[in-house]
N, CA, C and O atoms as a GROMACS GRO file, in nm:
protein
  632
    1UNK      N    1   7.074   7.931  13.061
    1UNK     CA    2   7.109   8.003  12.940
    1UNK      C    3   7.192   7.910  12.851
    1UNK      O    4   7.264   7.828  12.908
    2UNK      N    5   7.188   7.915  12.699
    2UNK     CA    6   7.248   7.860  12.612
    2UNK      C    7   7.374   7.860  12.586
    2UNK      O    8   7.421   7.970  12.613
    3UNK      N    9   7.440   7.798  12.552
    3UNK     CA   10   7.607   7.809  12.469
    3UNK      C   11   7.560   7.922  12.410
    3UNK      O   12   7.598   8.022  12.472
    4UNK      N   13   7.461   7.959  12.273
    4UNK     CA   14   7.440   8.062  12.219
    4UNK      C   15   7.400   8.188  12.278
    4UNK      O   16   7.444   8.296  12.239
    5UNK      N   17   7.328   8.176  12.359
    5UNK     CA   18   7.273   8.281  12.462
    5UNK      C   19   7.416   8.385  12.528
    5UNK      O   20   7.434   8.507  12.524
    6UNK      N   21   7.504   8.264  12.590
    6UNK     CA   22   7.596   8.298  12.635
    6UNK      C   23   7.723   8.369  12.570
    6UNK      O   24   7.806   8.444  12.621
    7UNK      N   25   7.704   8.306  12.406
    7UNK     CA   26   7.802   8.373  12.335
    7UNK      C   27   7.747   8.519  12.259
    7UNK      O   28   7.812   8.611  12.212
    8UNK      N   29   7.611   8.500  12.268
    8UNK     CA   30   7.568   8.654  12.200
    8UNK      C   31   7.572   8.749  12.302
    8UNK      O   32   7.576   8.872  12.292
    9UNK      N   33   7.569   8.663  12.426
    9UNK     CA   34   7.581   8.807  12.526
    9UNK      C   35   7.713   8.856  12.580
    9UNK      O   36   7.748   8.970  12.612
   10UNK      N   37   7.772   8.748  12.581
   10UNK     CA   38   7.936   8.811  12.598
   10UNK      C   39   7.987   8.911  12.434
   10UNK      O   40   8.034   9.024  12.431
   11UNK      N   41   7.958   8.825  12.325
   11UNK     CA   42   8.017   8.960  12.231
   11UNK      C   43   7.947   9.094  12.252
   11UNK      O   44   8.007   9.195  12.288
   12UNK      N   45   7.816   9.087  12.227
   12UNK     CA   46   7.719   9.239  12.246
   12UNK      C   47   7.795   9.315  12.354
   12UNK      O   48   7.809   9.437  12.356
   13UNK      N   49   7.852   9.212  12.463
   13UNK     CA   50   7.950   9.338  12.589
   13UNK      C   51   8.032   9.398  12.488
   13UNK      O   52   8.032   9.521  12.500
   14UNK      N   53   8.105   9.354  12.385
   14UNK     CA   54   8.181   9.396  12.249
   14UNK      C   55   8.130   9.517  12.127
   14UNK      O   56   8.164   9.612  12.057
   15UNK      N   57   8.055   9.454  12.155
   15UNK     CA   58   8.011   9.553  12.046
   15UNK      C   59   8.045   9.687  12.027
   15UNK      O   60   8.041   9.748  12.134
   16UNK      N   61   8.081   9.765  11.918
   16UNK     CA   62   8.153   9.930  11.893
   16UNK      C   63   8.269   9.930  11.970
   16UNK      O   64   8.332  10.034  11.985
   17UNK      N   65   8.306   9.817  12.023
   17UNK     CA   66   8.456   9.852  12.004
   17UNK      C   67   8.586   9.800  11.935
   17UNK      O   68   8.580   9.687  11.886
   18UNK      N   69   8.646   9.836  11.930
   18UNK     CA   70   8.788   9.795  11.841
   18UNK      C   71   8.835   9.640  11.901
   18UNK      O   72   8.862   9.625  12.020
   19UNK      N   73   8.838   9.555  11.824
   19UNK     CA   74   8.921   9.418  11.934
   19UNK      C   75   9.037   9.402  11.889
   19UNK      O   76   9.119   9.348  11.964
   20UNK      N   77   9.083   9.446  11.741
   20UNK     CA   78   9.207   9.391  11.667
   20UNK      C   79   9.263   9.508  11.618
   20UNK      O   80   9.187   9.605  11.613
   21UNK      N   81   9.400   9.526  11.572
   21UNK     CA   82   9.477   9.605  11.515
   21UNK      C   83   9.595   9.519  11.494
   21UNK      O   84   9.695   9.498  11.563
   22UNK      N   85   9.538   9.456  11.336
   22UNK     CA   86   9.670   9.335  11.290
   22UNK      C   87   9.822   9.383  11.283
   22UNK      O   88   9.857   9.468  11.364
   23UNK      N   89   9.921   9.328  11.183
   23UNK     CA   90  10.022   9.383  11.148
   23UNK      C   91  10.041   9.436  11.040
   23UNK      O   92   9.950   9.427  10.958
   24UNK      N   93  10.150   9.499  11.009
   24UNK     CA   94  10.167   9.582  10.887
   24UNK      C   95  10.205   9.454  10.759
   24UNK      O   96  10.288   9.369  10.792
   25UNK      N   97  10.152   9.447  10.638
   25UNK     CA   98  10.182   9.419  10.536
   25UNK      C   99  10.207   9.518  10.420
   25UNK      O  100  10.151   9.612  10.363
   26UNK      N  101  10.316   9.449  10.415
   26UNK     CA  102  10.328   9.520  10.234
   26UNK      C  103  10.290   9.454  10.120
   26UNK      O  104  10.300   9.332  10.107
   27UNK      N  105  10.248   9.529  10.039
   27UNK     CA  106  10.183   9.506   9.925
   27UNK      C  107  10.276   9.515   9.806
   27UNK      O  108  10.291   9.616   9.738
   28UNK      N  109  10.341   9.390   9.786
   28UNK     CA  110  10.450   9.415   9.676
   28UNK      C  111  10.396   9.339   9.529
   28UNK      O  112  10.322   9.240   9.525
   29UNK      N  113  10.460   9.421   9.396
   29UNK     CA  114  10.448   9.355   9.308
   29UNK      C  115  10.429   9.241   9.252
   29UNK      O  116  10.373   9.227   9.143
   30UNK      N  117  10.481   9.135   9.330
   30UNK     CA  118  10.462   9.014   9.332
   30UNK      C  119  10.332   8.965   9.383
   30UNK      O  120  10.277   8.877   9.317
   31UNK      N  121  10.292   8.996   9.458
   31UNK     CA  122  10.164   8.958   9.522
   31UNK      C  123  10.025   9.025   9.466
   31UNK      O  124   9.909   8.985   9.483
   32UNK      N  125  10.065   9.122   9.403
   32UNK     CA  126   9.970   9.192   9.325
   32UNK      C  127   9.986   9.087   9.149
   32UNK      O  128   9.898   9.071   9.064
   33UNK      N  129  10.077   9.055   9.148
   33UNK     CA  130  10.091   8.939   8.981
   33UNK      C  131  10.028   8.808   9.006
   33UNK      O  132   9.955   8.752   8.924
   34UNK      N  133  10.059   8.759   9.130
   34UNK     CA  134   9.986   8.635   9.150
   34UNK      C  135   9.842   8.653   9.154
   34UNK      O  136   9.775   8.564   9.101
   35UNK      N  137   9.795   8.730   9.195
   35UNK     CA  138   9.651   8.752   9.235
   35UNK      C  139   9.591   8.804   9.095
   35UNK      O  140   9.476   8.769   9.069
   36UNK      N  141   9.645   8.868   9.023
   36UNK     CA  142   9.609   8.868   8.880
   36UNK      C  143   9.636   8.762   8.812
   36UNK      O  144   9.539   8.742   8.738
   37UNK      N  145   9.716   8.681   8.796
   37UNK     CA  146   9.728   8.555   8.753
   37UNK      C  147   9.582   8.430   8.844
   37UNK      O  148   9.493   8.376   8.777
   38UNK      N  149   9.588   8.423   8.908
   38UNK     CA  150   9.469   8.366   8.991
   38UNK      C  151   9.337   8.371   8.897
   38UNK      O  152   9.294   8.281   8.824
   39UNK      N  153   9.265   8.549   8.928
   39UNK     CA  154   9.169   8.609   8.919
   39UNK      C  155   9.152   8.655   8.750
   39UNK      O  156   9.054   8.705   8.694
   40UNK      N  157   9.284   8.618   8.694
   40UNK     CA  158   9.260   8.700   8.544
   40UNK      C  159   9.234   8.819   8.520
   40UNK      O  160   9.222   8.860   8.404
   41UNK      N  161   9.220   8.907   8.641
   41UNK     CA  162   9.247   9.038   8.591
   41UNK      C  163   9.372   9.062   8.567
   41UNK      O  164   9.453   9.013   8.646
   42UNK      N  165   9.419   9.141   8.457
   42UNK     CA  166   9.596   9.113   8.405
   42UNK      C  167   9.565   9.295   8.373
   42UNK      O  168   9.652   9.358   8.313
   43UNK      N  169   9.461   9.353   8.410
   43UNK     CA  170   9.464   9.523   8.347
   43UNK      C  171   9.612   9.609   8.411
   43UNK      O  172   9.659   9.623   8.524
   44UNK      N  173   9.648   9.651   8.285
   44UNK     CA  174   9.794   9.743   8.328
   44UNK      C  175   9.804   9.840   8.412
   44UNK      O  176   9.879   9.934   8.384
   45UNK      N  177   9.737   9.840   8.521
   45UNK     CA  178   9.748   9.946   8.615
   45UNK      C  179   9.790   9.847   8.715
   45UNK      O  180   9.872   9.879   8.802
   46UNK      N  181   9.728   9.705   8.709
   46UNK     CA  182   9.795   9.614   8.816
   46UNK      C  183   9.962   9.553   8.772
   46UNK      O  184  10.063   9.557   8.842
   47UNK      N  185   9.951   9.512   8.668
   47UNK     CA  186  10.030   9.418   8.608
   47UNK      C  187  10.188   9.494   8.588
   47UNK      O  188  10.298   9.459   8.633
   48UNK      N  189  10.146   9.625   8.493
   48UNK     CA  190  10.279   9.641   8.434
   48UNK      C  191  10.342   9.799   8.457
   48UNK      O  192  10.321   9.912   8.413
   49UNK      N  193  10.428   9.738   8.551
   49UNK     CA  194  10.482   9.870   8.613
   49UNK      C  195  10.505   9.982   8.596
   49UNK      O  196  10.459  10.084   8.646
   50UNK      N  197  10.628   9.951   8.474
   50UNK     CA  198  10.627  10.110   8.346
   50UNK      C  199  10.541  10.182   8.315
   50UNK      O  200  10.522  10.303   8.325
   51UNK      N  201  10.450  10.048   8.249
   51UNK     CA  202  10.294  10.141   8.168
   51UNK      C  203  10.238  10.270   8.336
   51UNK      O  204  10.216  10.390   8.341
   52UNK      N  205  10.238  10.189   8.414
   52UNK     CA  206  10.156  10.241   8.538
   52UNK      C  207  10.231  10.362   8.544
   52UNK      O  208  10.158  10.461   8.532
   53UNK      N  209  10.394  10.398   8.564
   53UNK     CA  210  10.468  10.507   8.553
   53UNK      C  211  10.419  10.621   8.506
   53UNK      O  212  10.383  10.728   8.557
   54UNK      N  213  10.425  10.567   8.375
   54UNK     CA  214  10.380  10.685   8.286
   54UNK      C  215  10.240  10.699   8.239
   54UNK      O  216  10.209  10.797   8.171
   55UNK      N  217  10.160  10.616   8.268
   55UNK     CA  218  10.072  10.647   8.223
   55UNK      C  219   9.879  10.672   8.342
   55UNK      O  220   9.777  10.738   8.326
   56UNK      N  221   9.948  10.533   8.491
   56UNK     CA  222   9.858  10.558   8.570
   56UNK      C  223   9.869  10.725   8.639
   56UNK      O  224   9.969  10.797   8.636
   57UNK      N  225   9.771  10.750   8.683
   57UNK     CA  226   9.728  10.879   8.821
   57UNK      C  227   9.816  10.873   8.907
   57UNK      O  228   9.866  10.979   8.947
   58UNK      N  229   9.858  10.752   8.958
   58UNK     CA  230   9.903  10.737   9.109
   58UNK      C  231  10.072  10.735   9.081
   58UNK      O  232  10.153  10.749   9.173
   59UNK      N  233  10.111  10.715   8.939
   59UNK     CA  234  10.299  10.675   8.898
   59UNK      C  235  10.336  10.561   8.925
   59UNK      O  236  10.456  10.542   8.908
   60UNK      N  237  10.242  10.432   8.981
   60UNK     CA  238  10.245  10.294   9.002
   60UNK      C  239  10.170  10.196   8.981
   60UNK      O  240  10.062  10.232   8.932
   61UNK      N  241  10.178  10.102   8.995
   61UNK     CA  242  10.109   9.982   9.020
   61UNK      C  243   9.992   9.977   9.131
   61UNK      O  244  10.017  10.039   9.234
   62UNK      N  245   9.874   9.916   9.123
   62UNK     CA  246   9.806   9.970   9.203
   62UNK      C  247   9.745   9.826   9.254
   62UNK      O  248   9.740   9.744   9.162
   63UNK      N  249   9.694   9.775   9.389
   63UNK     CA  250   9.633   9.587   9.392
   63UNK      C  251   9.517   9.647   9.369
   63UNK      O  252   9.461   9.757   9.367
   64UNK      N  253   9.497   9.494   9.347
   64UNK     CA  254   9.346   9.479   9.298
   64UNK      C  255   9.248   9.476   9.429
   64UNK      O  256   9.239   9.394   9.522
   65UNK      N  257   9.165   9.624   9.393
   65UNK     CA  258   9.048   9.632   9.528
   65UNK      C  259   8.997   9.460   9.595
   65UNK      O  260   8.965   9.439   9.712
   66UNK      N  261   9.000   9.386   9.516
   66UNK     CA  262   8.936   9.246   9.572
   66UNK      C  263   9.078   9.196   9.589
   66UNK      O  264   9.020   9.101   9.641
   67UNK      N  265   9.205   9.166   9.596
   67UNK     CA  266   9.350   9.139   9.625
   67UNK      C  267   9.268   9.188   9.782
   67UNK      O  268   9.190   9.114   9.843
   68UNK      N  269   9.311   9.346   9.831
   68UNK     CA  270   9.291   9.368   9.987
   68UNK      C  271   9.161   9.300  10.084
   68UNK      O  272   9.140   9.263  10.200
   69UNK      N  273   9.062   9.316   9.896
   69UNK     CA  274   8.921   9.212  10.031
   69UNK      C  275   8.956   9.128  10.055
   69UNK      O  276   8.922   9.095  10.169
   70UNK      N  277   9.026   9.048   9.998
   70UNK     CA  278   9.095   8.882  10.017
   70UNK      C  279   9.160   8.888  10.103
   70UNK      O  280   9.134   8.798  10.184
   71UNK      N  281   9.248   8.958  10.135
   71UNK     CA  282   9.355   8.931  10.291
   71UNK      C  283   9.260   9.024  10.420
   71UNK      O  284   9.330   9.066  10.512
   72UNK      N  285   9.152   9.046  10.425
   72UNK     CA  286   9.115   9.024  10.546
   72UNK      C  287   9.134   8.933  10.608
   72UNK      O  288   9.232   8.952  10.680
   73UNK      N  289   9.095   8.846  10.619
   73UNK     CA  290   9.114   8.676  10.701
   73UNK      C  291   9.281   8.669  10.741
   73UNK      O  292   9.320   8.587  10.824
   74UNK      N  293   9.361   8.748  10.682
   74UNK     CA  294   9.503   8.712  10.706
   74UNK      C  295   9.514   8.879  10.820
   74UNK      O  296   9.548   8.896  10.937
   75UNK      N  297   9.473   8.956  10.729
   75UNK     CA  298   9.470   9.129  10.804
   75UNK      C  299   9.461   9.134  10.950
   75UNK      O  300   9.526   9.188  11.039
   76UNK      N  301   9.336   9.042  10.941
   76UNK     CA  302   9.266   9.061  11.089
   76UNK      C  303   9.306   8.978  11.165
   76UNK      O  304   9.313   9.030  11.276
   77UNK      N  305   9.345   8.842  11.168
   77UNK     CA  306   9.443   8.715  11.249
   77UNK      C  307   9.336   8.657  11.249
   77UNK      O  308   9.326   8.579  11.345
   78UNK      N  309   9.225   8.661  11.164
   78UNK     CA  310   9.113   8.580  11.176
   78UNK      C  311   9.160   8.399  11.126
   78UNK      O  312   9.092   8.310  11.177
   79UNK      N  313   9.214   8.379  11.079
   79UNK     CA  314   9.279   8.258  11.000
   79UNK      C  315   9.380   8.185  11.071
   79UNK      O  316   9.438   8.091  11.017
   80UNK      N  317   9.406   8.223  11.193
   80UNK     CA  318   9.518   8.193  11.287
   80UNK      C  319   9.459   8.012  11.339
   80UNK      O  320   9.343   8.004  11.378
   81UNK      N  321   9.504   7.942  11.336
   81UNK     CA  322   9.492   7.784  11.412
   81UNK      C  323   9.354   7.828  11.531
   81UNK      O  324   9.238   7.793  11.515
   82UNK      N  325   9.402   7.905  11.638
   82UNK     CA  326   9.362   7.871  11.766
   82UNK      C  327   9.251   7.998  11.772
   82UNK      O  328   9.208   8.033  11.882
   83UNK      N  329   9.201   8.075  11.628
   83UNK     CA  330   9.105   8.183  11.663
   83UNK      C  331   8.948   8.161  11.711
   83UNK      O  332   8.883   8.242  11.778
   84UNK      N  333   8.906   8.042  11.666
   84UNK     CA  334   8.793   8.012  11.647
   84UNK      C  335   8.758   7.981  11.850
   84UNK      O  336   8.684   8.039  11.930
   85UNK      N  337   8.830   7.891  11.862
   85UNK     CA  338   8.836   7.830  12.009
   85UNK      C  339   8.862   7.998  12.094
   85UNK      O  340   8.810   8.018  12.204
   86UNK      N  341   8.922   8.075  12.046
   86UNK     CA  342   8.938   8.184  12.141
   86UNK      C  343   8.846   8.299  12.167
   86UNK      O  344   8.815   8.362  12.268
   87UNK      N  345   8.801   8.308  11.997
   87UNK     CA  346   8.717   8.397  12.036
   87UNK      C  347   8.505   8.327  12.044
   87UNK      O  348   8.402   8.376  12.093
   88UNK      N  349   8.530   8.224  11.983
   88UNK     CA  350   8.381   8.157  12.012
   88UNK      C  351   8.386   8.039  12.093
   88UNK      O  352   8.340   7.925  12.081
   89UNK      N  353   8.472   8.112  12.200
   89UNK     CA  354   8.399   7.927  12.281
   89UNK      C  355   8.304   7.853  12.270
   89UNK      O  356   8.193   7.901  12.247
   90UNK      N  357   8.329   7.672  12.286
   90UNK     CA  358   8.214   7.650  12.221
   90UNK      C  359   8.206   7.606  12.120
   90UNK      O  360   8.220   7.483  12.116
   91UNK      N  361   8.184   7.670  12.009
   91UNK     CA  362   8.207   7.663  11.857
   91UNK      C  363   8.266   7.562  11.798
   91UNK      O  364   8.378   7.547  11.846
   92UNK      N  365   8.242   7.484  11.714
   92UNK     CA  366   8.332   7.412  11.613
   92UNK      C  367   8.316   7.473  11.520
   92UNK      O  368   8.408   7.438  11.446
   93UNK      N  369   8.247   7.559  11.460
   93UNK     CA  370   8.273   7.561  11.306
   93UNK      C  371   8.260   7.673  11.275
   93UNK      O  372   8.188   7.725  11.360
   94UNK      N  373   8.302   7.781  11.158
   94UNK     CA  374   8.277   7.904  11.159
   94UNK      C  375   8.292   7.944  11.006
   94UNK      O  376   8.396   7.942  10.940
   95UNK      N  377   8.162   7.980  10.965
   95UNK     CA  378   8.173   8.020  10.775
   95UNK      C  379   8.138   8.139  10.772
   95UNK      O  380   8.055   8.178  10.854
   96UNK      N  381   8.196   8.233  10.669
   96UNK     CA  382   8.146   8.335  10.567
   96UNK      C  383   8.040   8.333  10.486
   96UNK      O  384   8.022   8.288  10.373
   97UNK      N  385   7.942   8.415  10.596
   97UNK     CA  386   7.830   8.419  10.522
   97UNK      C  387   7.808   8.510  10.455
   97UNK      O  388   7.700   8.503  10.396
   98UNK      N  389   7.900   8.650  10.427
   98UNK     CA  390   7.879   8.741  10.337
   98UNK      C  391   7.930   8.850  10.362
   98UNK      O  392   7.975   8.850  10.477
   99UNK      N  393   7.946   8.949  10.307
   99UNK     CA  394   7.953   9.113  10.313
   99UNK      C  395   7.867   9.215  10.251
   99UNK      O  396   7.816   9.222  10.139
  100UNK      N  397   7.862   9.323  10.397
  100UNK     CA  398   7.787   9.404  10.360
  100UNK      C  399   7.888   9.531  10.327
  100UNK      O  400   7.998   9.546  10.381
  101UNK      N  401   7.834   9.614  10.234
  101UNK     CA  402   7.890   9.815  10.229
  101UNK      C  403   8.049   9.734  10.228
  101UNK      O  404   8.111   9.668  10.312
  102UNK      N  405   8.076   9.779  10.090
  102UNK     CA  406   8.240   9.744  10.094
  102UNK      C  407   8.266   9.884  10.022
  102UNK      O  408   8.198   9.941   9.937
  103UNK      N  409   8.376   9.919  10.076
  103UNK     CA  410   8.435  10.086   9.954
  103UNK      C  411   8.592  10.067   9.996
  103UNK      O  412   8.657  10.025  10.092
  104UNK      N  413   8.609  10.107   9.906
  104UNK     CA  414   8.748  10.142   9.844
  104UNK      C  415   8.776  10.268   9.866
  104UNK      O  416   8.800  10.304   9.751
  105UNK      N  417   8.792  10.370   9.938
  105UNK     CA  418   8.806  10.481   9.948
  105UNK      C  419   8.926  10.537   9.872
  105UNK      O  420   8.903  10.636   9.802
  106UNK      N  421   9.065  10.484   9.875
  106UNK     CA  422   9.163  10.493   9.858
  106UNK      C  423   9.256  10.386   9.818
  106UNK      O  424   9.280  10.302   9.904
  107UNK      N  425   9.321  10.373   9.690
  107UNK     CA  426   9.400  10.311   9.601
  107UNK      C  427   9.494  10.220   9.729
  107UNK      O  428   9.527  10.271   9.836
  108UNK      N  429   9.516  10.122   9.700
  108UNK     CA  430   9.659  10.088   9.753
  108UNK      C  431   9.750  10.029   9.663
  108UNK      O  432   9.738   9.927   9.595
  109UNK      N  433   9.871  10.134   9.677
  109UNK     CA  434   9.943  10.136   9.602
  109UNK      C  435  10.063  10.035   9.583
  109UNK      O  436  10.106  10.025   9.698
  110UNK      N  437  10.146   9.949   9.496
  110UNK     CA  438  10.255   9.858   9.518
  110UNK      C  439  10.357   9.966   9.636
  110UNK      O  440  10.369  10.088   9.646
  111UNK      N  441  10.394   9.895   9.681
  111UNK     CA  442  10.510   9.900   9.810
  111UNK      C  443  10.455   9.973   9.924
  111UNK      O  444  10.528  10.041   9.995
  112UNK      N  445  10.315   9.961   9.947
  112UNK     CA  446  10.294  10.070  10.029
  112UNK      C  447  10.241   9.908  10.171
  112UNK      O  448  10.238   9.788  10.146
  113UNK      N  449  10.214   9.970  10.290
  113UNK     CA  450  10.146   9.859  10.378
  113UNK      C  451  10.048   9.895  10.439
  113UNK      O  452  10.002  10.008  10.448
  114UNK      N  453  10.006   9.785  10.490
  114UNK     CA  454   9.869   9.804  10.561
  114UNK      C  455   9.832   9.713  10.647
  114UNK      O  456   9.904   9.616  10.670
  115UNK      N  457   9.725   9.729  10.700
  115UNK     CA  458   9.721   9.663  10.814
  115UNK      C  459   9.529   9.674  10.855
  115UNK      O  460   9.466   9.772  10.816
  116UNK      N  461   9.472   9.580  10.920
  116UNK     CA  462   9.377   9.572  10.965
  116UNK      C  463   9.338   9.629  11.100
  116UNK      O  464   9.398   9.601  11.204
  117UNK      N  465   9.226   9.717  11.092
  117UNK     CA  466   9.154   9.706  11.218
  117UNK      C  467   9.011   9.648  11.245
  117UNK      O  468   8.921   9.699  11.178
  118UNK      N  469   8.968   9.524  11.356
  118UNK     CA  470   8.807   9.527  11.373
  118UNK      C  471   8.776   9.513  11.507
  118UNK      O  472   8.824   9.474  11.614
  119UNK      N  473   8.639   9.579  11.440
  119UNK     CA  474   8.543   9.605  11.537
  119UNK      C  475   8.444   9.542  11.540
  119UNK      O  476   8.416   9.508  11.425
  120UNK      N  477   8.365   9.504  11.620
  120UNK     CA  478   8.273   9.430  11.676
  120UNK      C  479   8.095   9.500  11.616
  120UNK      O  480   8.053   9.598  11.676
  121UNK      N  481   8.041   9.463  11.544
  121UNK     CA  482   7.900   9.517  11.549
  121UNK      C  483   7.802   9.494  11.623
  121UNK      O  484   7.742   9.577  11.691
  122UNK      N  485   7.774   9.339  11.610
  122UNK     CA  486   7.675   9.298  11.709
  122UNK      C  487   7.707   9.134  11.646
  122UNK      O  488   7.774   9.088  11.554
  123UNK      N  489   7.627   9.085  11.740
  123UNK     CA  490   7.583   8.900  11.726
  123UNK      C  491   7.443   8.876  11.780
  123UNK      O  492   7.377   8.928  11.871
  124UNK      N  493   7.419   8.769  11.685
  124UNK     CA  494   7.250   8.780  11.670
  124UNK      C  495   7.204   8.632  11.683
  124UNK      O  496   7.293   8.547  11.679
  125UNK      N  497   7.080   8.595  11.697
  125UNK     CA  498   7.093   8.426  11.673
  125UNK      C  499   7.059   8.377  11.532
  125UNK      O  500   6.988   8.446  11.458
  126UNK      N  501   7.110   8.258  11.492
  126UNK     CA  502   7.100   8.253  11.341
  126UNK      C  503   7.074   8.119  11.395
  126UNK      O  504   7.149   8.049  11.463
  127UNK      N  505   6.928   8.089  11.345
  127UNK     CA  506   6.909   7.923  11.325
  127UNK      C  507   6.945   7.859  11.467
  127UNK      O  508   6.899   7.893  11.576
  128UNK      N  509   7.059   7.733  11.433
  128UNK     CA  510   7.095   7.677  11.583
  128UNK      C  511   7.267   7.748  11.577
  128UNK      O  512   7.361   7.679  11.617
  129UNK      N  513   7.282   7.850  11.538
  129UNK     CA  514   7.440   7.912  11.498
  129UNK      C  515   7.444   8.039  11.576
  129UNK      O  516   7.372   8.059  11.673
  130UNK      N  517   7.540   8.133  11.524
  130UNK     CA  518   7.556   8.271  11.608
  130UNK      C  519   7.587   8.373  11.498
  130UNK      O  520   7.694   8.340  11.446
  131UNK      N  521   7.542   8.470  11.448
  131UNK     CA  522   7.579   8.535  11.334
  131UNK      C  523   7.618   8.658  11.409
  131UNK      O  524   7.545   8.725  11.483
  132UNK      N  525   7.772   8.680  11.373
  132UNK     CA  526   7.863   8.815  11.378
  132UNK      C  527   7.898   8.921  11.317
  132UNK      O  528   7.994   8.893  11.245
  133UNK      N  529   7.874   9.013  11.310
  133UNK     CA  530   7.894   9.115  11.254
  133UNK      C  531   8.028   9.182  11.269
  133UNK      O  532   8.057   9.189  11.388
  134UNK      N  533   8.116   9.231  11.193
  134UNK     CA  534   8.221   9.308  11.217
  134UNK      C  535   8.253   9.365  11.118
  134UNK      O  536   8.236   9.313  11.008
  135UNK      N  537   8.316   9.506  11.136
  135UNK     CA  538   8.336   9.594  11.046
  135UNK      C  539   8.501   9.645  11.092
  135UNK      O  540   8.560   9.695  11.188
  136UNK      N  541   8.530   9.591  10.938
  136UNK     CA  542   8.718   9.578  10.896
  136UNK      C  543   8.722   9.732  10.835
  136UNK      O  544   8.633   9.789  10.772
  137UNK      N  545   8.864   9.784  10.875
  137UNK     CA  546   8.884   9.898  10.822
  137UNK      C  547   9.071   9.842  10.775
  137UNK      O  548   9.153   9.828  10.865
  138UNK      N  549   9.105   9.820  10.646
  138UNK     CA  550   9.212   9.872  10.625
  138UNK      C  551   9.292   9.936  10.586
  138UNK      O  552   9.296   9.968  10.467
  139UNK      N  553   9.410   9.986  10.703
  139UNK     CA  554   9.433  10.136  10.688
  139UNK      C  555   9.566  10.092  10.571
  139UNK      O  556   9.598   9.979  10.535
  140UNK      N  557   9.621  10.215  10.534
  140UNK     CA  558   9.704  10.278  10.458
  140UNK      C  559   9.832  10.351  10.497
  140UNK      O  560   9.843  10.470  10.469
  141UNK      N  561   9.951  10.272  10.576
  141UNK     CA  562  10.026  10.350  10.647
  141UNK      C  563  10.066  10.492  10.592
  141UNK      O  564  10.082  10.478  10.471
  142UNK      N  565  10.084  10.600  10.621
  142UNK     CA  566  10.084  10.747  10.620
  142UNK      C  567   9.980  10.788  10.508
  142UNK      O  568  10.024  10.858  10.417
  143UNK      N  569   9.835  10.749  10.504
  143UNK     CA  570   9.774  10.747  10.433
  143UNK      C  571   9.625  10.876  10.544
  143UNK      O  572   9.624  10.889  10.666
  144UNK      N  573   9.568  10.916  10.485
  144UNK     CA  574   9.438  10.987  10.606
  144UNK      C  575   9.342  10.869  10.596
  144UNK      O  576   9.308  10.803  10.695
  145UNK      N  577   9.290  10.840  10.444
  145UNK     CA  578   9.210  10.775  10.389
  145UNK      C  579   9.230  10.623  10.396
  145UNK      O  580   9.345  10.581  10.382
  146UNK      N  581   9.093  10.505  10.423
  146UNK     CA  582   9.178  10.384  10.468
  146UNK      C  583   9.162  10.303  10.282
  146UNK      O  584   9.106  10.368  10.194
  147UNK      N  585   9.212  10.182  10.256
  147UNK     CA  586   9.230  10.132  10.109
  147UNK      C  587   9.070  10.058  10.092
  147UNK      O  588   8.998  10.042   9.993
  148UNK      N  589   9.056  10.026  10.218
  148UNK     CA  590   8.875   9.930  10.282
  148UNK      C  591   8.795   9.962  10.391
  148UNK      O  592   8.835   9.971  10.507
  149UNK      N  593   8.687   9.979  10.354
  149UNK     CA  594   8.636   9.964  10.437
  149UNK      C  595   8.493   9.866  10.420
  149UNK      O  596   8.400   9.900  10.346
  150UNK      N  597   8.494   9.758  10.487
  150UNK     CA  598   8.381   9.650  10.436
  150UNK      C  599   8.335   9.605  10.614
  150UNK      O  600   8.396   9.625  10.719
  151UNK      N  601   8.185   9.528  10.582
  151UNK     CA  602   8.114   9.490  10.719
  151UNK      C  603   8.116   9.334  10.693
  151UNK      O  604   8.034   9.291  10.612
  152UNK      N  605   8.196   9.251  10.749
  152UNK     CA  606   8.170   9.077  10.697
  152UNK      C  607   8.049   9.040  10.831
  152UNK      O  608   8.010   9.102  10.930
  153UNK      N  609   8.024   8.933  10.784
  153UNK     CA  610   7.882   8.876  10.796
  153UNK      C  611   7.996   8.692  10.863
  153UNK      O  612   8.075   8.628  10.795
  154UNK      N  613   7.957   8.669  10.993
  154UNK     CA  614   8.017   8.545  10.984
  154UNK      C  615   7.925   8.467  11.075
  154UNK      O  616   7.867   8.527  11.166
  155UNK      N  617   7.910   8.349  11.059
  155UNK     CA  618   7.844   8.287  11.173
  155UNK      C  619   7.871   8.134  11.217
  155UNK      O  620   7.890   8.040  11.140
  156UNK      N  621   7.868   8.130  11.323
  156UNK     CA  622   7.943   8.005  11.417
  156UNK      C  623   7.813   7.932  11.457
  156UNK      O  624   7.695   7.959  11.477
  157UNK      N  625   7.920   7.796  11.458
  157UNK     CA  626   7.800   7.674  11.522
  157UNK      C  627   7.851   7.580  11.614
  157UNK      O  628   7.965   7.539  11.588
  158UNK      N  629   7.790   7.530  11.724
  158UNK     CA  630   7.807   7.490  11.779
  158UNK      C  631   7.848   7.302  11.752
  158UNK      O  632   7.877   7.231  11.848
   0.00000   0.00000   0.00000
């Protein structure tokens, strides 16, 4: 059996279940300005606090739905030095090949936190690589509703 063989069949033992439950981040004003400064979205529901007061739905500042897609990789500890070697033995190399079904269910609001959970979908063979599936949920501390929910697409090579 293959390096690949071996790694699609050890995740598939994975599959539908939960492997991660990151840490809590907060989502502060500042980090919601940089990321509009970055991205050029500067719209006053992100940017300017007051206006958001009085005039957003929520009485705040709100990040930018693509701000939370962006800290997956940080959410999930996917970005950590030693992840790649731990969870794809084997592996040298590991890219973003895409996302599938992303929603926003629920605003996330300045000062509020959150945190990542994933789960495992499946792994498939891609070429001479390993393509992974996982589906990120992040939640909304005292929230019902989570701020994401998206399926990333990743695949490793040997």
């Amino acid at each position: 059996m293959s390096a690949n063989e071996q790694l699609i069949e050890q995740l598939n033992r994975q599959a539908g279940k939960e492997l991660a439950v990151g840490d809590w981040l907060t989502i502060d004003q500042q980090r919601i300005d940089r990321f509009a400064e970055v991205t050029g979205d500067n719209q006053w529901i992100h940017t300017d606090p007051q206006r958001a007061e009085k005039e957003s739905p929520y009485g705040r500042t709100v990040a930018h739905g693509f701000l939370t897609l962006s800290l997956l990789p940080f959410l999930s500890g996917s970005n950590s030095p030693n992840y790649l070697a731990e969870h794809f033995p084997g592996m040298r190399l590991r890219v973003n090949y895409g996302l599938n079904r992303i929603r926003y269910p629920h605003p996330v609001l300045c000062g509020e936190r959150v945190r990542a959970r994933t789960t495992l979908v499946e792994a498939r063979p891609a070429g001479d690589g390993v393509e992974v599936v996982y589906n990120f949920t992040v939640e909304i501390e005292d929230k019902e509703k989570p701020g994401l929910v998206a399926e990333q697409v990743i695949r490793v090579y040997p």
